[in-house]
Each structure stands twice: as C-alpha cells, then as structure tokens.
N, C-alpha and C positions, 0 to 999 in steps of 0.2 A: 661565393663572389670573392676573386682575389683583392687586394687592395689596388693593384694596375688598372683591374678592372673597374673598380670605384674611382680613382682617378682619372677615368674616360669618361664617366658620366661627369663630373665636376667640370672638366676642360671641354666638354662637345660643345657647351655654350657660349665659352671663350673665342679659342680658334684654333680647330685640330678637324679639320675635316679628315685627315687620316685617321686621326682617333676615331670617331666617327663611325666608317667604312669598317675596322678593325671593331668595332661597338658590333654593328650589325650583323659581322661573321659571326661574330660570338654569340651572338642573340639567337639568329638564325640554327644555330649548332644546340645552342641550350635547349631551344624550343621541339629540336630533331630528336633529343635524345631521352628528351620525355614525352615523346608521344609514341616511344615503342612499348610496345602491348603488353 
C-alpha cells in the first residue's frame, strides 16, 4: 500500500469522490492480480 494510496482511504470520507473512483480501480486491480493461479 503506497502512502497516496492510504491517503485515499483517509479523504474517501471527506470529499474526493475522484479519490474514490481511483480507490476502486485500484482495488479492483489488487484483487485481479491475486487471483491468478
């Protein structure tokens, strides 16, 4: 987890919906690349 990345979780509560969006790609990605076999 970079530190930008933990700064996304802190501000998504705030107001960063772009953060947010940019949270989810990232999430979406992490989650893609540990489920290869």
């Amino acid at each position: 987890m970079t530190p930008r990345f933990v700064d996304c979780l802190t501000v998504v509560n705030v107001r960063c919906w772009n953060c947010s969006h940019l949270l989810g790609e990232k999430f979406i990605l992490y989650n893609h690349q540990n489920k290869v076999p």
